[in-house]
C-alpha positions as CSV (number, residue, x, y, z in Angstrom):
1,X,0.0,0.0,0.0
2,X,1.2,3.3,-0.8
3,X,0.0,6.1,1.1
4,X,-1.3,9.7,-0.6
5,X,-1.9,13.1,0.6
6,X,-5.4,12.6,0.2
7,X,-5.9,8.8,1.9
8,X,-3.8,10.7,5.3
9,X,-5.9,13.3,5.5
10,X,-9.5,11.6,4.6
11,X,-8.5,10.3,8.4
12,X,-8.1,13.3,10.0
13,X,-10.0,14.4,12.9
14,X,-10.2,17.2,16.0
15,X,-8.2,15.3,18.0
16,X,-4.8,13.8,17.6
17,X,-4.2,12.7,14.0
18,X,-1.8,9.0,14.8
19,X,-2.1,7.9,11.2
20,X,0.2,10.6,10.1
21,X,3.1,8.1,12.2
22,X,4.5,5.5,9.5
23,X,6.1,2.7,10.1
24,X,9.7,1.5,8.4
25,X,9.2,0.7,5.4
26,X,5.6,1.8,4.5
27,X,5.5,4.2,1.4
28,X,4.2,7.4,0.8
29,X,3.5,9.3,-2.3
30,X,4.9,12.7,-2.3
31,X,2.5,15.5,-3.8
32,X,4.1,17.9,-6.6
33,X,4.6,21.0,-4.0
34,X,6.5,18.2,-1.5
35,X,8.7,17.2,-4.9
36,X,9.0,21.1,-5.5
37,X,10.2,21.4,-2.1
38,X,12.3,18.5,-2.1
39,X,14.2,20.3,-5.4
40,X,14.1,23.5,-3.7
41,X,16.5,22.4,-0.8
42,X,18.2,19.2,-1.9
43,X,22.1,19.7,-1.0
44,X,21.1,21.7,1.5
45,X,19.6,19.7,4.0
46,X,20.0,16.2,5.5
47,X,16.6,15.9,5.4
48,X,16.1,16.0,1.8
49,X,19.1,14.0,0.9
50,X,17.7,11.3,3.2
51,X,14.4,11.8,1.5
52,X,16.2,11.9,-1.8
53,X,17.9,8.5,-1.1
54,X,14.8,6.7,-0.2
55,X,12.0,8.1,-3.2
56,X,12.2,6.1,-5.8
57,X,11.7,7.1,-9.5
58,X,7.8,8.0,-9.0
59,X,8.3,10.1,-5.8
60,X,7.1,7.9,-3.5
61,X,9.6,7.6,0.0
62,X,10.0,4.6,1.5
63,X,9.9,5.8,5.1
64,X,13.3,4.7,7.7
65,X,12.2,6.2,10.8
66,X,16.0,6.6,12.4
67,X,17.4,8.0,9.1
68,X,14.5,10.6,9.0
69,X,14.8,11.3,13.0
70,X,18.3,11.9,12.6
71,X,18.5,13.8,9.3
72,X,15.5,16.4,11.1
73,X,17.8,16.3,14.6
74,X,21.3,17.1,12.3
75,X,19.1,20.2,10.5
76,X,18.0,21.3,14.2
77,X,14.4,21.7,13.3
78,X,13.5,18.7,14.9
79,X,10.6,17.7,14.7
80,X,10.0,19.2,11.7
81,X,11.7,20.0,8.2
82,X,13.4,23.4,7.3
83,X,11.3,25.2,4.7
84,X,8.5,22.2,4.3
85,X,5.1,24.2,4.9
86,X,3.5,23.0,7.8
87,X,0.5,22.2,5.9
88,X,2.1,19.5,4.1
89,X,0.9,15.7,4.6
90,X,5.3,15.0,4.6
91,X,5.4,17.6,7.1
92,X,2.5,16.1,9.5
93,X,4.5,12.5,8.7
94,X,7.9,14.1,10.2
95,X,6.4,15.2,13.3
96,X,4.7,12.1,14.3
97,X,6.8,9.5,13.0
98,X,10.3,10.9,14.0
99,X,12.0,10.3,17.8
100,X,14.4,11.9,19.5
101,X,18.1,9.6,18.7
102,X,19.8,9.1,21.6
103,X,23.7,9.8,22.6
């Protein structure tokens, strides 16, 4: 299963939104502005190399939940991605799916 923009957020409610938290190795399709972003900063950020290494040649990521936690923690906007709108579906996926790495 490869989840979209749209299927994340058809699940959205008031309260606290838990499906944006994937798993290792579930996939996500991102949408064009995510790609746009994802252009916009590559070689900038370990965050969108680590996103870069994992999409493959449709733009969907194959989530790794440590890589993503420390690429965020290494740009120090933990938990969330430099630039990345925070109305973005790979934005909500960042902050619930990435943990603090410990020393």
């Amino acid at each position: 299963m490869i989840h979209t923009s749209e299927s994340l957020r058809a699940q959205d409610s008031d309260f606290e939104n838990y499906h944006y938290q994937l798993e290792d190795g579930q996939r996500y399709q991102l949408t064009a502005g995510e790609l746009d972003w994802l252009e916009f900063v590559r070689g900038r950020y370990a965050i969108a190399d680590h996103i870069s290494n994992n999409l493959d040649e449709v733009g969907v990521y194959r989530v790794d939940t440590y890589g993503m936690s420390e690429a965020l923690e290494g740009d120090g906007g933990f938990p969330k991605a430099v630039c990345l709108s925070d109305d973005t579906t790979l934005q909500a996926i960042f902050f619930y799916s990435c943990f603090e790495i410990e020393d």
